[in-house]
N, CA and C atoms as a LAMMPS dump frame, in Angstrom:
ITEM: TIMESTEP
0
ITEM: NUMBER OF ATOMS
417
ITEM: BOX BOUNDS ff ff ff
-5.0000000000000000e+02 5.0000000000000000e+02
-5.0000000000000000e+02 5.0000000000000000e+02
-5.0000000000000000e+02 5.0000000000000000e+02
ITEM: ATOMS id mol type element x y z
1 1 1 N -433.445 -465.402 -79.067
2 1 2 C -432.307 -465.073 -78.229
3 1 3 C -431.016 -465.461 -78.932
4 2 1 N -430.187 -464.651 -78.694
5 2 2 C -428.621 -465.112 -79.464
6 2 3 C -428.159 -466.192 -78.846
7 3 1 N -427.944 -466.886 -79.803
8 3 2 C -426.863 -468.523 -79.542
9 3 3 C -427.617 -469.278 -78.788
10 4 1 N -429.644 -469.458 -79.149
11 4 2 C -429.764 -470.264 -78.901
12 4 3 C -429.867 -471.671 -79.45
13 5 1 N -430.258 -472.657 -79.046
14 5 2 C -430.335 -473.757 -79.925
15 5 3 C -431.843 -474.289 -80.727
16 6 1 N -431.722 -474.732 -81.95
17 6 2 C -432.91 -474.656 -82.271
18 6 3 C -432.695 -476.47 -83.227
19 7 1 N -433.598 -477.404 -83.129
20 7 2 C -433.486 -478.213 -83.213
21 7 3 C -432.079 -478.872 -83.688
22 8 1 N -431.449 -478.985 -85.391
23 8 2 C -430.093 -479.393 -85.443
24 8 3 C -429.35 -478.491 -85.852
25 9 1 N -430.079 -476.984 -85.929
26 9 2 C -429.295 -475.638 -85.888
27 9 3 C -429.315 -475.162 -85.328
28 10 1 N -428.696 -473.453 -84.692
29 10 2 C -428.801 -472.363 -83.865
30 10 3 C -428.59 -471.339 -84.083
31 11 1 N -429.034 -470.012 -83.992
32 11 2 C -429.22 -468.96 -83.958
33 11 3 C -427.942 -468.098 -83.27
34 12 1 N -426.933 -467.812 -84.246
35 12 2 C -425.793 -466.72 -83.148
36 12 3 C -425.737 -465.728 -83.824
37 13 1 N -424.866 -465.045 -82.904
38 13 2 C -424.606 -463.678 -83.157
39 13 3 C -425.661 -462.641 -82.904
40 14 1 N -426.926 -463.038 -84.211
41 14 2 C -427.757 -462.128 -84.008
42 14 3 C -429.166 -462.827 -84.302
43 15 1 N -430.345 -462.197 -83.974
44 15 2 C -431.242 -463.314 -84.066
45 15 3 C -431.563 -463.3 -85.857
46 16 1 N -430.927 -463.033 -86.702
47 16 2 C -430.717 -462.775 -87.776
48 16 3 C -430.027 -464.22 -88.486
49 17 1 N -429.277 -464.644 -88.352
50 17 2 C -428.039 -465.853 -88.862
51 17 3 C -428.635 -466.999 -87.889
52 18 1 N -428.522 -468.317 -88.928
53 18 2 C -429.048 -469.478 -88.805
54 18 3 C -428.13 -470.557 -89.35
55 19 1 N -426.898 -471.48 -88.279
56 19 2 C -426.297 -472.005 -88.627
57 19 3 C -427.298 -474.031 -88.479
58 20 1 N -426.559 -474.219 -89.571
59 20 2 C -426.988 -475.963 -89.591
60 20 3 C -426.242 -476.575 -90.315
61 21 1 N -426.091 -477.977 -89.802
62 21 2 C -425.027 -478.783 -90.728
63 21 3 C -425.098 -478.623 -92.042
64 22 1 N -426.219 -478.241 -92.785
65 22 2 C -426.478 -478.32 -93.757
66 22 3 C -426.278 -477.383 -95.109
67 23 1 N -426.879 -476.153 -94.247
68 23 2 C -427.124 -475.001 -95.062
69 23 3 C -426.65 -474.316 -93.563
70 24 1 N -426.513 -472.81 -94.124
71 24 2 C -426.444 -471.843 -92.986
72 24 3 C -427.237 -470.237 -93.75
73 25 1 N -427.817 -470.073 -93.141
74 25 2 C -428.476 -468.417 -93.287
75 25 3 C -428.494 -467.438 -92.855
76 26 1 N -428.933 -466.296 -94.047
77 26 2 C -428.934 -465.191 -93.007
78 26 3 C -429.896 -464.097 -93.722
79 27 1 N -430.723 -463.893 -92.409
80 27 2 C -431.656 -462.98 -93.01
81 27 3 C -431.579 -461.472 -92.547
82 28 1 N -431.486 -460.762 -94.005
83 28 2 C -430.753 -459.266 -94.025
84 28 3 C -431.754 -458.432 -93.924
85 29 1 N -432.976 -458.194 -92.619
86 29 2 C -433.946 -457.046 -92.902
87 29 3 C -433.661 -455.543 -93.782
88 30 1 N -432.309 -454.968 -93.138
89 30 2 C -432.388 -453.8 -94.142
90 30 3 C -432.594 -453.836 -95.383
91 31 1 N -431.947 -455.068 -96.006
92 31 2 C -431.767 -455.269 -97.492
93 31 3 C -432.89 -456.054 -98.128
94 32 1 N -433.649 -456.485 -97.028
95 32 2 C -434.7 -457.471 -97.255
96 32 3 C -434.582 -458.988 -98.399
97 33 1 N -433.353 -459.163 -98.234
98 33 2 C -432.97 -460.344 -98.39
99 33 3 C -432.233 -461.296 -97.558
100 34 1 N -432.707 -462.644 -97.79
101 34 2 C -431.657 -463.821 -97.488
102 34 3 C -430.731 -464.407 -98.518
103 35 1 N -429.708 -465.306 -97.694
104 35 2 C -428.711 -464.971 -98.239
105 35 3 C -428.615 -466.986 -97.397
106 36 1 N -428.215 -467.822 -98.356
107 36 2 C -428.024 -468.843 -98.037
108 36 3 C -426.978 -469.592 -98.38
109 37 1 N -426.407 -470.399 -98.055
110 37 2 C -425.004 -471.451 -98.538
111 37 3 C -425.3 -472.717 -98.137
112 38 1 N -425.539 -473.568 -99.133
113 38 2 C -425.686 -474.71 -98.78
114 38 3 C -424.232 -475.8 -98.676
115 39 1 N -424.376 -476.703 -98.053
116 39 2 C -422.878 -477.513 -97.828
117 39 3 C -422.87 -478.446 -99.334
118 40 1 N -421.595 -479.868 -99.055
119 40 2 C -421.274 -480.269 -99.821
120 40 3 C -422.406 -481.224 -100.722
121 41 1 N -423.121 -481.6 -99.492
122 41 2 C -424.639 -482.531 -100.168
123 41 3 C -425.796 -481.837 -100.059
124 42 1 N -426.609 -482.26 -101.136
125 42 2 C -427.945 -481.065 -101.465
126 42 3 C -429.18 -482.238 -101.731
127 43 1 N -429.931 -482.4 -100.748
128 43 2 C -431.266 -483.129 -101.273
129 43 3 C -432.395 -482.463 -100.862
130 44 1 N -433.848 -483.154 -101.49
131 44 2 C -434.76 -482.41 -101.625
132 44 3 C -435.206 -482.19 -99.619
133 45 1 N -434.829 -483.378 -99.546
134 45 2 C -435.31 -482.878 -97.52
135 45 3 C -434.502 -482.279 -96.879
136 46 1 N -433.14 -481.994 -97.499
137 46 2 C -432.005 -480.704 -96.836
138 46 3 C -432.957 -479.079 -97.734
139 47 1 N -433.029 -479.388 -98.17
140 47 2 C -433.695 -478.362 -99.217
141 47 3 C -435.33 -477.903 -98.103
142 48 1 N -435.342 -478.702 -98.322
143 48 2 C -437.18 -478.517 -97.201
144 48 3 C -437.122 -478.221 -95.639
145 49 1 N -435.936 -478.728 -95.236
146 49 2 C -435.213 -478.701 -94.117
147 49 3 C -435.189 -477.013 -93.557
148 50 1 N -434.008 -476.313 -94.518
149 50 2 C -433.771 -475.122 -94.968
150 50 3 C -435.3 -474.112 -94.953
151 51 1 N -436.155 -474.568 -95.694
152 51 2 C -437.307 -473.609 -95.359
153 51 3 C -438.319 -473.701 -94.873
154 52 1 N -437.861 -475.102 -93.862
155 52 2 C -438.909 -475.009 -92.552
156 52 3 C -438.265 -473.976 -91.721
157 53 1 N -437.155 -473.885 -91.261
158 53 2 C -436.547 -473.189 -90.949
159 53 3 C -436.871 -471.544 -90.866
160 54 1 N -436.571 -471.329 -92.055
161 54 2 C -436.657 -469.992 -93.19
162 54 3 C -438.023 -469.329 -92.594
163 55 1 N -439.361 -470.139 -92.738
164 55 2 C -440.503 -469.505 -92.628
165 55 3 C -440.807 -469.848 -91.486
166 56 1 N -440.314 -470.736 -90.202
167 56 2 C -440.062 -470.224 -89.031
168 56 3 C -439.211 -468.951 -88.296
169 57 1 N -438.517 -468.341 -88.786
170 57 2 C -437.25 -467.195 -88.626
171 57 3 C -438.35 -465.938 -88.319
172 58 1 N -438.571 -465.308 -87.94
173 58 2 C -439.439 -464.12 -87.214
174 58 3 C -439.066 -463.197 -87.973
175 59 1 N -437.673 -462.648 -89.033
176 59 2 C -438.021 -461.777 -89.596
177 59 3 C -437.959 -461.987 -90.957
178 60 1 N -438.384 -463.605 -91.322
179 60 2 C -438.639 -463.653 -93.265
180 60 3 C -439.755 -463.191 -93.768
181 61 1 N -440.232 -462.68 -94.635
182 61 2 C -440.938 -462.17 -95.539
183 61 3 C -440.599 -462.736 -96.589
184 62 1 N -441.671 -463.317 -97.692
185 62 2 C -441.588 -464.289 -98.769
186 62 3 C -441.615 -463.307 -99.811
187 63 1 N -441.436 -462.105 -99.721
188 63 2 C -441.364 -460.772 -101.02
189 63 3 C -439.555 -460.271 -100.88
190 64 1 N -438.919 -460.91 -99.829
191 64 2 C -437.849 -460.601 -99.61
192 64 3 C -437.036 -461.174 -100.998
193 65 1 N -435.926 -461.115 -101.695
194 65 2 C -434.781 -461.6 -102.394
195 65 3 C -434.124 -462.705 -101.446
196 66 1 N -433.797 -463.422 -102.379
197 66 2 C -432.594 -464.34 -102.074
198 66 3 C -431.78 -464.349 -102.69
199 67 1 N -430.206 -465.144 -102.322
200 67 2 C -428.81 -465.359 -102.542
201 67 3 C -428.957 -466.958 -102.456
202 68 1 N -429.124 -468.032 -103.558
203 68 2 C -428.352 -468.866 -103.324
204 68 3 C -427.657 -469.655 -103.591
205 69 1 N -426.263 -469.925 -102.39
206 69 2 C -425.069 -470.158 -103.04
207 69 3 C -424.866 -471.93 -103.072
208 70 1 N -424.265 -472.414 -104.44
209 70 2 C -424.452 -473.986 -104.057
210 70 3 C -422.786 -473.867 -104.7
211 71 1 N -421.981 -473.255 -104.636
212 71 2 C -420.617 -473.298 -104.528
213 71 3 C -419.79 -474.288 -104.173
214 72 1 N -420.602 -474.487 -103.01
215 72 2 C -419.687 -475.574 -102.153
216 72 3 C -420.617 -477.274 -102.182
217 73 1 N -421.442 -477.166 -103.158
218 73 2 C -422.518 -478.235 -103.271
219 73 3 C -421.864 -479.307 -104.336
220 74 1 N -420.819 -480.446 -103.745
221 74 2 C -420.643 -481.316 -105.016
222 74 3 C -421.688 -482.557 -105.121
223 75 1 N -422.262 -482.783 -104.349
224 75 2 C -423.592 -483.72 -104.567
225 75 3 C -425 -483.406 -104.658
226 76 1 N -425.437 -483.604 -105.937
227 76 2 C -427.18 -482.655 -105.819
228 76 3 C -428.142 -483.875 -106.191
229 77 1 N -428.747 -484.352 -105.375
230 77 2 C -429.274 -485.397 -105.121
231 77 3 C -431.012 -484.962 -105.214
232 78 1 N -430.984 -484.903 -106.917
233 78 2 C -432.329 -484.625 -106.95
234 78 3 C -432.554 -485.06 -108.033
235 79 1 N -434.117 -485.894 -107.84
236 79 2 C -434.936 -486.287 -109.408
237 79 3 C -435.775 -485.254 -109.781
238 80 1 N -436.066 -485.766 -110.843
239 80 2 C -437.465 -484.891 -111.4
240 80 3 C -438.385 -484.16 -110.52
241 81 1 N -438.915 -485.49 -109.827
242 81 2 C -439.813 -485.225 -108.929
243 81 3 C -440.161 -484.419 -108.051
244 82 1 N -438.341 -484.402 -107.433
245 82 2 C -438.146 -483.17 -106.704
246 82 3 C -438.118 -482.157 -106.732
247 83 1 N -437.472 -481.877 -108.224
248 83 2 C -437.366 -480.372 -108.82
249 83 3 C -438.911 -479.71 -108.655
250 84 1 N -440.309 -480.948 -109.152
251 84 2 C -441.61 -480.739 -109.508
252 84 3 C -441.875 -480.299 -107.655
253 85 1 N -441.761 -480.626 -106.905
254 85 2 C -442.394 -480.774 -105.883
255 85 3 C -441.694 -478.954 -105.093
256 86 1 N -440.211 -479.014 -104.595
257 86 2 C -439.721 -478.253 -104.431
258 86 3 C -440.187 -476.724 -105.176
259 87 1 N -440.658 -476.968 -106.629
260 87 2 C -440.406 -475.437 -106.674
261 87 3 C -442.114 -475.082 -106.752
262 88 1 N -443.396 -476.049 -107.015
263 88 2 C -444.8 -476.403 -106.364
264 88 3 C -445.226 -475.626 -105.568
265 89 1 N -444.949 -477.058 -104.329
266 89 2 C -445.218 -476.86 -102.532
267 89 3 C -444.406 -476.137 -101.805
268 90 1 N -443.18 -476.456 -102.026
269 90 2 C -441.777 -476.137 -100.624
270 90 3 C -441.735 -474.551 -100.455
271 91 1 N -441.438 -473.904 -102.104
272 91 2 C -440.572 -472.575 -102.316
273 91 3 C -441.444 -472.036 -101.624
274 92 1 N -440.7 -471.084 -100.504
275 92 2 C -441.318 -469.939 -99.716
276 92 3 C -441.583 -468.502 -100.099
277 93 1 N -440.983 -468.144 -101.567
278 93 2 C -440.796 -467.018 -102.013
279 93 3 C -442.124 -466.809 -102.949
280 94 1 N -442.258 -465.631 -102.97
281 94 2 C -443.694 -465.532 -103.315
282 94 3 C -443.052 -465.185 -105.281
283 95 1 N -443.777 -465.089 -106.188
284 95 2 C -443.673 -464.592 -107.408
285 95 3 C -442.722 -463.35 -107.591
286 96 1 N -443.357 -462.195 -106.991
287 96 2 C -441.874 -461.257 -107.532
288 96 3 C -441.04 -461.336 -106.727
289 97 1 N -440.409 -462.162 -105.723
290 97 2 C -439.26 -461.853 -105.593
291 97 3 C -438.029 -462.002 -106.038
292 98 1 N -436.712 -461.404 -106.002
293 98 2 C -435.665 -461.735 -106.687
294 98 3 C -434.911 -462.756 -106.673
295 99 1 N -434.435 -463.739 -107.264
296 99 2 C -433.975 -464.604 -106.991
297 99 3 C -432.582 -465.189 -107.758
298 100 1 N -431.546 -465.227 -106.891
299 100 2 C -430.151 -465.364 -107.745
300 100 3 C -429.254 -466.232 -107.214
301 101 1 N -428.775 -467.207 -107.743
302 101 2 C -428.002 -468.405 -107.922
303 101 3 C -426.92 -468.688 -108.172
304 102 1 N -425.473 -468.593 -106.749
305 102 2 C -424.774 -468.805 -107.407
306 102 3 C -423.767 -470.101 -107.595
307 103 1 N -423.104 -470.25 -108.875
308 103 2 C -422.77 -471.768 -108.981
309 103 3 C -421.453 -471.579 -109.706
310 104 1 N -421.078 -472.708 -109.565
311 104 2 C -419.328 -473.224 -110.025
312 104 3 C -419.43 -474.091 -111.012
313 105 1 N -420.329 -475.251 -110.647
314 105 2 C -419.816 -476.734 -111.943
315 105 3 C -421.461 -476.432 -112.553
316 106 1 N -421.278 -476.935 -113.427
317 106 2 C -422.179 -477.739 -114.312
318 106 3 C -423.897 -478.292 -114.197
319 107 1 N -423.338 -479.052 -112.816
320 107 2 C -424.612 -479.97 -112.023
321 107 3 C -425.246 -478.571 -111.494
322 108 1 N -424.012 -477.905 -110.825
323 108 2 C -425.153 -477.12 -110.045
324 108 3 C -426.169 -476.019 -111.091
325 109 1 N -425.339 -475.518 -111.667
326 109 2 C -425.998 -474.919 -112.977
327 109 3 C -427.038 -475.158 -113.292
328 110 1 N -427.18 -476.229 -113.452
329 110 2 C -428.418 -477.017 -114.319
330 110 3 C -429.284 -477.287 -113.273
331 111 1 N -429.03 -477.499 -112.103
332 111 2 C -430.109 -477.503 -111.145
333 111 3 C -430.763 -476.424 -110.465
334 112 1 N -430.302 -474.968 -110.968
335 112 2 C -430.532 -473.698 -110.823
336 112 3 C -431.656 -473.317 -111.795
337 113 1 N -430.961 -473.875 -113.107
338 113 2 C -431.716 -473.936 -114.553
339 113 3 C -433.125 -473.893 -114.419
340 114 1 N -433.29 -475.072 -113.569
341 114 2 C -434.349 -476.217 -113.553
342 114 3 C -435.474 -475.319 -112.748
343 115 1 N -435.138 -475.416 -111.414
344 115 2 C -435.803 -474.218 -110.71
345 115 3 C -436.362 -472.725 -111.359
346 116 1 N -435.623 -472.321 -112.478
347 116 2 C -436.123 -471.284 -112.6
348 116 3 C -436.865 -471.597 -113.937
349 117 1 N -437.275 -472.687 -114.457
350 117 2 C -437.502 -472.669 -115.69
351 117 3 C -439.002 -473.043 -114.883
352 118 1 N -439.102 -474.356 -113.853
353 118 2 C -440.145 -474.639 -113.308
354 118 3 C -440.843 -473.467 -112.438
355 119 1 N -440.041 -472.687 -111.452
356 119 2 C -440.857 -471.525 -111.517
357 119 3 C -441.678 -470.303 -112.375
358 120 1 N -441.055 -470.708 -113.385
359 120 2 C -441.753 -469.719 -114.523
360 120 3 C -441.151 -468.083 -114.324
361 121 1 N -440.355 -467.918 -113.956
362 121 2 C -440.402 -466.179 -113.689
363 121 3 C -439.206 -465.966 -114.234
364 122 1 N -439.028 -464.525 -114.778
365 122 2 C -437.949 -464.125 -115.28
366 122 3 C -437.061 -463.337 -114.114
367 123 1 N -437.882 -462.968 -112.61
368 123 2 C -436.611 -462.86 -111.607
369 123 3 C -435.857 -464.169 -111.151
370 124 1 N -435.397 -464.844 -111.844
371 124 2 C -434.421 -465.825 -111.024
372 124 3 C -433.402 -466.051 -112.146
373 125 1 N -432.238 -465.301 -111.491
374 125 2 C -430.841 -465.623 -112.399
375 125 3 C -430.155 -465.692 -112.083
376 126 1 N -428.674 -466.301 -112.713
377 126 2 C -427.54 -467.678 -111.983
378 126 3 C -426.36 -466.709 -112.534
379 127 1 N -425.461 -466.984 -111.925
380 127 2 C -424.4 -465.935 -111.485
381 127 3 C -423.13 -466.787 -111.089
382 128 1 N -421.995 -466.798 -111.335
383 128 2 C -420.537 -467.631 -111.1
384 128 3 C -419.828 -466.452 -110.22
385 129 1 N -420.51 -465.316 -109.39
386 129 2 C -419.895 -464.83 -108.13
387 129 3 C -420.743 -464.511 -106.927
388 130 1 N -420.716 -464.128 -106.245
389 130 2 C -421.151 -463.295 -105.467
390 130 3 C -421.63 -462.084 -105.522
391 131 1 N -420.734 -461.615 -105.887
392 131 2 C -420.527 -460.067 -106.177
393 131 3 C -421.675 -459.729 -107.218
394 132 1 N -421.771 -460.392 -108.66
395 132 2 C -422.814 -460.401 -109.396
396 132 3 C -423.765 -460.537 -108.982
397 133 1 N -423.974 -461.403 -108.507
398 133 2 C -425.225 -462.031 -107.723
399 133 3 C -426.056 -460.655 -106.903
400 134 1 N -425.266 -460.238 -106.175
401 134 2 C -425.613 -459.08 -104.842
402 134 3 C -426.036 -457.768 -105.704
403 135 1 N -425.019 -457.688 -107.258
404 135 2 C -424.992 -456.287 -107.585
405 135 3 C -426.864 -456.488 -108.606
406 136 1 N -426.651 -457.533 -109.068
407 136 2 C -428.061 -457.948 -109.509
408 136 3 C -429.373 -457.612 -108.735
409 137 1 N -429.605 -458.277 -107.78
410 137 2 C -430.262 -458.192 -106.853
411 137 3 C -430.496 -457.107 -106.009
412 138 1 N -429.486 -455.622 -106.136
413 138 2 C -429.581 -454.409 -105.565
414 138 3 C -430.023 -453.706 -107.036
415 139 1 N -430.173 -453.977 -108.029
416 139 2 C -430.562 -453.669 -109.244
417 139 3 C -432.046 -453.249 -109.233
């Protein structure tokens, strides 16, 4: 239902968009992608947080593409471990899907890096807009 509440996020507008202190989403059936923004702090249980969420949402599909944006991410509060575990167990996306990253500094870069080097796949690539990101991913 629109604008309801769902544990420390909620669902408005449409049952599509998923706001939380944390991250906020949105899942694009026509385009069959999501599309995510995470806030200023990034850890591995905001991260897990995000796709309990995700693969609770009624219309994700793990073959879908993603968008994600760590733009606004100046703290990335992750070890090794996490990187190992997160891209393992957590990631909801199955092997081919597309996957694109976009980033501003350095940290986040490299923590994009990391993910896609530990996933092994050559769909996941990092992007300094949006616009790239989207035109990639409609590619």
């Amino acid at each position: 239902m629109p604008g309801r509440n769902e544990r420390n996020g909620e669902l408005k507008d449409d049952l599509h968009r998923f706001y939380h202190d944390v991250f906020d989403f949105h899942v694009d059936v026509a385009r069959r992608l999501v599309i995510v923004k995470f806030g200023a702090r990034l850890t591995a249980d905001e991260i897990t947080g995000y796709v309990t969420a995700l693969r609770s949402h009624p219309a994700f599909q793990s073959i879908f593409s993603e968008i994600i944006d760590l733009r606004e991410t100046e703290e990335l509060d992750l070890q090794a471990n996490d990187f190992l575990r997160l891209a393992d167990k957590v990631d909801p996306f199955a092997p081919q899907a597309k996957r694109a990253f976009v980033v501003r500094t350095r940290v986040q870069n490299h923590a994009a890096r990391m993910h896609r080097i530990l996933r092994g796949q050559g769909n996941i690539a990092i992007f300094e807009s949006l616009e790239e990101a989207e035109a990639w991913i409609r590619s």
